[in-house]
N, C-alpha and C positions, 0 to 999 in steps of 0.2 A: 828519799824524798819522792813522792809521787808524783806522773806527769799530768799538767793539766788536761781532761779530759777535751777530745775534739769539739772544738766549735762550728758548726753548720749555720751560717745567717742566710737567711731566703730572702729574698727581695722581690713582695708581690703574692698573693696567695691563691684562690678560686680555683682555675683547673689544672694548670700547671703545680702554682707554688705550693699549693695545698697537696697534690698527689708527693710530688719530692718531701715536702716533710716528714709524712707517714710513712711512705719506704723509707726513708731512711732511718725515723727511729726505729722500725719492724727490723733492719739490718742492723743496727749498731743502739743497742740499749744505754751505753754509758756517754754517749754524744750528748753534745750541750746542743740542742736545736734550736735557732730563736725565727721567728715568720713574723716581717715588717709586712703590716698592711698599710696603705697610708687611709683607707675609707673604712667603714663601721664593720662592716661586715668581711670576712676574711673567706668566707668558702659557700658560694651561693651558686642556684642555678640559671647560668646566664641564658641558656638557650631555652627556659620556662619561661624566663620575663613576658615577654607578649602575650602568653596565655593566660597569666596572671591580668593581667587587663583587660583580656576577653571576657574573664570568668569561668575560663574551662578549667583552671587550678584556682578553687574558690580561696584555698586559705594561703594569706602573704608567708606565714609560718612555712609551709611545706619547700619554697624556695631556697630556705638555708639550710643546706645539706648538711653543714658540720659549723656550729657555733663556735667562738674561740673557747668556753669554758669546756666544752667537749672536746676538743681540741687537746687544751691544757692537761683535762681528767683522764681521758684515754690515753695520749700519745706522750704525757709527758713534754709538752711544747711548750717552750714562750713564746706565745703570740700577742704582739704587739699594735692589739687596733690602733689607729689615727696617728700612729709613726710612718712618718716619708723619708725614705732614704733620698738624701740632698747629690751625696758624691761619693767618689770612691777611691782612696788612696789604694792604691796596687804595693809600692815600696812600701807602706806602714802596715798594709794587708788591715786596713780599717774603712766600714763606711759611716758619713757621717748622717745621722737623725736627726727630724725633727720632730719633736714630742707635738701636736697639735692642742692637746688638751692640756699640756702645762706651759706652752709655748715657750719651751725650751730648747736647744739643741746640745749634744754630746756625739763622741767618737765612740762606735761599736766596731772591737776586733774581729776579725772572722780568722779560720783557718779555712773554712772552703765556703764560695759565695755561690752562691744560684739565683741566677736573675729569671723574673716572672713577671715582669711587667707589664703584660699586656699590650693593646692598641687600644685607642683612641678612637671617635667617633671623627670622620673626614666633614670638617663645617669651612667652605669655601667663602670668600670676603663678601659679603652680600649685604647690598641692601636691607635692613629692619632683620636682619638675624638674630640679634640681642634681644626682642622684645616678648612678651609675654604672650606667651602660645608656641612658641616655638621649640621642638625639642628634638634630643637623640637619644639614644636606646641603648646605653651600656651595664647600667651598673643599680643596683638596688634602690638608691637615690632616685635616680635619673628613671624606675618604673614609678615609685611611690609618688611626683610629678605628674607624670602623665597619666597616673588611676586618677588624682584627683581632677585636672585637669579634664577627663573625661565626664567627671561628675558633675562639674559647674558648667560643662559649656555651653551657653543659650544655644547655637544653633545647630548643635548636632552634626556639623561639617566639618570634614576635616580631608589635606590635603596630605600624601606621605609622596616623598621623593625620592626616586629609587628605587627600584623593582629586582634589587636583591634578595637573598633567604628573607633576611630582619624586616625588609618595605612587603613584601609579599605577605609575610605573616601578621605584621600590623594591618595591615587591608582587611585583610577575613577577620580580627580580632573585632577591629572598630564598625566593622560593617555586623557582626554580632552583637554591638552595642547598641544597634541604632542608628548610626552615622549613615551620612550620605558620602562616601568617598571615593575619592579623584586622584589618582595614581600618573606621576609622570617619571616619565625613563628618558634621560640623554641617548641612548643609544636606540637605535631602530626598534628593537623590539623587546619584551620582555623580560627577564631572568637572562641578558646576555652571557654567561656561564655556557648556557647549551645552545646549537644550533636554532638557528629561526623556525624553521620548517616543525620541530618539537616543541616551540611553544604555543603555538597558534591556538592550540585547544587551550589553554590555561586563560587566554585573551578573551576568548569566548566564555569561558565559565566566568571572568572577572564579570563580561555585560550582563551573563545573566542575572547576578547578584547586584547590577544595577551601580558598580562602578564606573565611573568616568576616566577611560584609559589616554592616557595621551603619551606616545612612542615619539623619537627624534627630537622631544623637546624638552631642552632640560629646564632649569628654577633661573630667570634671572631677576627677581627681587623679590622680599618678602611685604607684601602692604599692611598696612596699620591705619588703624584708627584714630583720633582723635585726642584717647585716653592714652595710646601708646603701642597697645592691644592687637593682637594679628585679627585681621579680617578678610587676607586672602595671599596666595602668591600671582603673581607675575610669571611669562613662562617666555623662555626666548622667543616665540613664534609670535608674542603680543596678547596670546591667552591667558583670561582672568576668570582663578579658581578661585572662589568665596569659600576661607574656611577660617573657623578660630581657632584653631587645631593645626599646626604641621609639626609632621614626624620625618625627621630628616635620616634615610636612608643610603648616601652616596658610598660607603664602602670604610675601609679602619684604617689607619697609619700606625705602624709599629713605633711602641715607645720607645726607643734608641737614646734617648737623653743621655741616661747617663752611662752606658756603656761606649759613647763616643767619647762624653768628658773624660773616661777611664783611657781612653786610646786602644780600646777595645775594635776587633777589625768589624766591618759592616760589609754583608756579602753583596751579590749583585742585586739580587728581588728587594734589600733594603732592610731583609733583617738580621738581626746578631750573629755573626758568623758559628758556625761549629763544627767542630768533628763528628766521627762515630759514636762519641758517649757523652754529645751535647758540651764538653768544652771548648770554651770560646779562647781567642789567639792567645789569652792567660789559662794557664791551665789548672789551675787553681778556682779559677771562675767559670761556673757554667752559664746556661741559656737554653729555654724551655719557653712553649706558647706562644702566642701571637708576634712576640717578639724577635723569634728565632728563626732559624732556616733549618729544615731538613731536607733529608735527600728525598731530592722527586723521582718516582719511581719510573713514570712515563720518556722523563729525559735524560737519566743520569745524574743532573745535575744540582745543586743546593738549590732550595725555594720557599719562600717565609707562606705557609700554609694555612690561615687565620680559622682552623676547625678545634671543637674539642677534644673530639675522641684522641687526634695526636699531640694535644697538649697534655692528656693525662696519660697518656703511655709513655711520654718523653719526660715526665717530670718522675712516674718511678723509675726510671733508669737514670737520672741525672741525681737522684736523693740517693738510689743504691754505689752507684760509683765514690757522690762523696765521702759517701760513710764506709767504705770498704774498699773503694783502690781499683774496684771491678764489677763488670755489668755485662750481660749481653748489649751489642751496638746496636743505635736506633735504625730500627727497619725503617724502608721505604715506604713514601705516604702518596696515595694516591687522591687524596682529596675528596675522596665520598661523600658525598653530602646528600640531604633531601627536603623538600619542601612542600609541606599540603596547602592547597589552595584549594578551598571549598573541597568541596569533592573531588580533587583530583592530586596526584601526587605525580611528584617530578624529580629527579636526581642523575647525576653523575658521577664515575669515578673515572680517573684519569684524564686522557682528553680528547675533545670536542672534536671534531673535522674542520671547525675555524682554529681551533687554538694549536692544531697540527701542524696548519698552514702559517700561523703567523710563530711558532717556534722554527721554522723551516725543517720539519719534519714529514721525511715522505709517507704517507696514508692514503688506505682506500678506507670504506667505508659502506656498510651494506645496516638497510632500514626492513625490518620485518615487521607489522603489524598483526596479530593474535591474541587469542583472547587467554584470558589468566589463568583459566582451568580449562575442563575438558565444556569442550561449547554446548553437547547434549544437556550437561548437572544444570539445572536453575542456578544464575544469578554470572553467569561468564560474562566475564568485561574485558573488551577490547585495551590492547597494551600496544605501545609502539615503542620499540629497542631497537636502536641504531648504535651497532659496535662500530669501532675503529682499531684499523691495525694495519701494521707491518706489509708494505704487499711483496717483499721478499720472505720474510722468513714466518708472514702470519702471525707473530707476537702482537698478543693484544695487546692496544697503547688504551684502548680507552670508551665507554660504552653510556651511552643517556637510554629513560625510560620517562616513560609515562601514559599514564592512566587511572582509572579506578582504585585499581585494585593489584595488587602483587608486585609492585614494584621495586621497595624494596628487598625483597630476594633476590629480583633478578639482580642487582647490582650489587649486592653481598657476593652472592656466587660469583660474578665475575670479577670483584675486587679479589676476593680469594683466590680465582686463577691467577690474575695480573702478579701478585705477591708471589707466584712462584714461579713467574717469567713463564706463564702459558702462552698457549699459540691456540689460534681457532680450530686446530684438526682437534687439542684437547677437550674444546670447550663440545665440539660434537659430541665427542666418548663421553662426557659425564653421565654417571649414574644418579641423576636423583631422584628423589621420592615421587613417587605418582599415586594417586589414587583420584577418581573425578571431583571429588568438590575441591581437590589442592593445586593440580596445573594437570597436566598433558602427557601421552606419551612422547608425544615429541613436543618438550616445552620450546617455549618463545628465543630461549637460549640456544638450543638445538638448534631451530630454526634460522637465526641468527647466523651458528656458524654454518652450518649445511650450505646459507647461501656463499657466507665469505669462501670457505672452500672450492665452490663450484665456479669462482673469480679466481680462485688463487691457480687451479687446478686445467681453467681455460674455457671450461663448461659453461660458464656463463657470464655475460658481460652484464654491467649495470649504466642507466645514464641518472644525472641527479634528477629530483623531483622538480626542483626548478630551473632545469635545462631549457633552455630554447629550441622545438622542435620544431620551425619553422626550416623547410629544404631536407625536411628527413621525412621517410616513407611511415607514417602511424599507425598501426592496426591496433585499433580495440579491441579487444577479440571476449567481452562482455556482451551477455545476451542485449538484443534493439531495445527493451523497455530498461534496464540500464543504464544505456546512452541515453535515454530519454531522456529518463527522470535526473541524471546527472551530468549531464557533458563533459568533458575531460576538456581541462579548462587552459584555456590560452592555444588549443590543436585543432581549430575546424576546419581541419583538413583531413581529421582522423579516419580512418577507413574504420569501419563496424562488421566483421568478419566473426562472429562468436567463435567459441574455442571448439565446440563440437564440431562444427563446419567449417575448419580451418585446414584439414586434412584435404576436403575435396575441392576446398575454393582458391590453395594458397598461388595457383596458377593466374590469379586475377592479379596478385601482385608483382612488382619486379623484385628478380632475383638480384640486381648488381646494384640496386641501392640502398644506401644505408639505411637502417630501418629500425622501428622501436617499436615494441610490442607493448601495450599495458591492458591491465584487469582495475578489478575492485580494489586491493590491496597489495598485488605482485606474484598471488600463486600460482592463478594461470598464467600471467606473462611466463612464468620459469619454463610452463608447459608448452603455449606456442613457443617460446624461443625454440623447444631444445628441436620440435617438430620442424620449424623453417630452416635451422642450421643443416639438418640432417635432409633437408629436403633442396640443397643449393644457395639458400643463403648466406652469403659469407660476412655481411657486416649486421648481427642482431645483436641489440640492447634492449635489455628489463627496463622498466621505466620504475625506477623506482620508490617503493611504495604504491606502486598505483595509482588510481585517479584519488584513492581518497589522501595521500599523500600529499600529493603535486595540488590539489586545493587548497591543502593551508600554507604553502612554500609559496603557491601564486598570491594568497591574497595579503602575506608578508611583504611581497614586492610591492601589493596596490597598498 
């Protein structure tokens, strides 16, 4: 008598559920695999949606990566659109379906479960949030809504909350369309993700696109018309934005339903707990994507990471284990992510100098500004990279860019150190490619670490851009038409010493007070420093970034 061939049920498809499938039929051809979707479409691309509404991905088609009958034809799968998994018996090792389209329900056995649930769109109790015009951005549905919804709007306004990847990229979509749009963020400044000081340009290129930016103040009610109809929000500060359009942006809650009715564990960040090879406190049942917790690389410690790229590298190792007993362990995820706004692009991997501080993790942190290639090639753009790291042992915890152009490389390369527990003397040695229209011989990375070294090592000290330098000795040491045409902002007390005449003048200064040196960008600060250390100064600081630095970190604070 022959044994019934293994059962794989998936719960949930797209980036996780979908990648576990296919590994694991690719590993185990005689497996029964079946993939509950409970919506129409079982494997799309979520992080296109918004462009599909811009019209920079003209056709809705190109969205669905892997249809369920391709699914079926290729992989061998049963996949089951408009089935919801309800619950989940662990002792009967059954979950229970709901057929949508027969509006049925039955018991589906599993021998090994894989949950893929996703998250949710975060919609807080609010005022006229039910009413028409109002939307969030998860799922195929929920674009094919807001294309239309862009098409009929009489007034071409529209208000997005939330200045997340998703509210950022809808901004440049709908402002593509025509829309007049008005952007508010609950938290001070922009793309709260990265330090203040590196969004300031994105703030700037939002105006010039003619967005209506409002920081510090979040949505508190949605207003309506007559008919029922959105005709604007309300903002806690009492500000009214006219739009018939809001796209709600505030961040995802992990689907945990039904792995808590399972009595399944829930880690500390709030999603599905798991081991090395994605099994959850059943080990029989795994847990993949939005839903799940991996290891954070930056702390050690488990954290539910809401990107794709490690939803589909966790779902082939959670489809390879089930189907074979064994897997390489899921690696550490640093959170890489990126975001174009108009013209300009922005990303992080690992973390921030604030999320340093509020993990209670010690950090220093050094900001270099430099342009993406070699500055003589036509077409160099200025880039600003601020690493974070270790100030004992130099391990990099974690690095933001932004600019033009080349950004992300720079943050691939350093994800790829990070992954193998680099340190900044590493990130100086690297060897990469040069050539002038590509980057530098001494790229921004370089850069980058030269200066962390030159902190780690004593050489050179940094103060932050938006430090208070009121009671400390400033030398500008930028030629006078410089100062002119730009004052280093919030220091009028700056002394103007240029860096060529710094040798014969540094006698105008005192030597026993503390003192900070800044330039354009931080190159010559490096220079007067090392000149006035070596000359009796005992307390110098870089100012870092520069004057053009400490402009956007100052008008952050205004």
């Amino acid at each position: 008598m022959s044994k019934n061939p293994l059962r794989i049920v998936i719960i949930g498809g797209v980036a996780g559920g979908a990648s576990a499938a296919t590994r694991a039929r690719r590993m185990n051809e005689s497996a029964e695999i079946v993939v509950l979707e409970k919506d129409e479409h079982v494997s799309f691309a979520n992080c296109g949606l918004p462009y599909y509404i811009g019209g920079e991905i003209a056709e809705r088609g190109k969205l669905l990566v892997a249809t369920a009958e391709f699914l079926r034809r290729r992989f061998k799968l049963d996949v089951r659109t408009r089935h919801e998994a309800r619950s989940i018996n662990r002792d009967a090792k059954t979950v229970e379906v709901f057929d949508h389209q027969k509006q049925t329900a039955y018991q589906l056995p599993y021998d090994k479960l894989i949950l893929a649930p996703g998250a949710a769109p975060l919609t807080p109790p609010l005022e006229g949030l039910t009413a028409a015009g109002v939307f969030t951005l998860r799922n195929m549905a929920d674009t094919d809504r807001i294309h239309a919804a862009t098409n009929q709007s009489r007034t071409k306004r529209a208000a997005v909350i939330g200045s997340g990847f998703i509210g950022l990229e809808m901004v440049e979509q709908l402002e593509r369309r025509g829309f007049q749009v008005a952007l508010a963020e609950l938290q001070p400044h922009i793309l709260p993700l990265l330090d203040p000081e590196m969004t300031q340009p994105l703030r700037e290129e939002l105006t010039t696109h003619h967005v209506s930016v409002h920081t510090g103040d979040g949505i508190q009610r949605v207003m309506t018309n007559a008919a029922g109809a959105v005709c604007g929000v309300q903002l806690a500060s009492g500000t009214v934005i006219d739009a018939d359009l809001v796209i709600l942006g505030l961040g995802v809650r992990a689907q945990t339903a039904l792995a808590t009715q399972a009595g399944l564990a829930i880690g500390a960040s709030g999603g599905i707990a798991t081991n090395a090879w994605l099994q959850t406190s059943d080990p029989n049942i795994y847990a993949v994507g939005d839903a799940a917790e991996y290891p954070y690389g930056p702390t050690g410690t488990q954290m539910r990471v809401a990107l794709a790229g490690p939803a589909n590298r966790a779902g082939r190792l959670a489809g390879e284990h089930a189907a074979t007993g064994k897997s390489d362990p899921m690696p550490p995820v640093f959170g890489t992510s990126i975001v174009r706004v108009f013209e300009w692009s922005a990303g992080i991997t690992g973390l921030s100098a604030a999320s340093a501080k509020r993990f209670g993790i010690a950090a220093r942190s050094v900001t270099v500004i430099a342009n993406h290639h070699a500055g003589y090639y036509p077409g160099a753009q200025p880039l600003t990279l601020k690493l974070t790291y270790a100030p004992d042992t130099g391990r990099i915890l974690g690095a933001q860019a932004i600019g033009r152009e080349g950004v992300d490389k720079r943050l691939d390369v350093i994800a790829t150190a990070m992954a193998f527990r680099g340190t900044v003397r590493d990130l100086a040695g690297l060897d990469l490619a040069y050539a002038p229209p590509f980057g530098s011989a001494k790229d921004p990375i370089h850069q980058a670490a030269f200066a962390a070294c030159n902190q780690l090592d004593g050489i050179e000290d940094f103060i932050e851009a938006d430090a208070d330098l009121s009671g400390l000795q400033v030398v500008d040491v930028r030629t006078p038409g410089e100062v002119r045409d730009r004052p280093l902002k919030s220091a009028p007390h700056a002394i103007n010493i240029a860096l060529d005449e710094l040798r014969q003048r540094h006698h105008e200064l005192d030597a026993n007070v503390p003192t900070v040196v800044s330039c354009g960008v931080g190159v010559r600060g490096h220079v007067a420093a090392r000149i006035l250390k070596q000359s009796g100064f005992n307390q110098v600081q870089n100012l870092t970034g520069g004057a053009t630095l400490r402009s956007r970190a100052v008008k952050e604070q205004e």
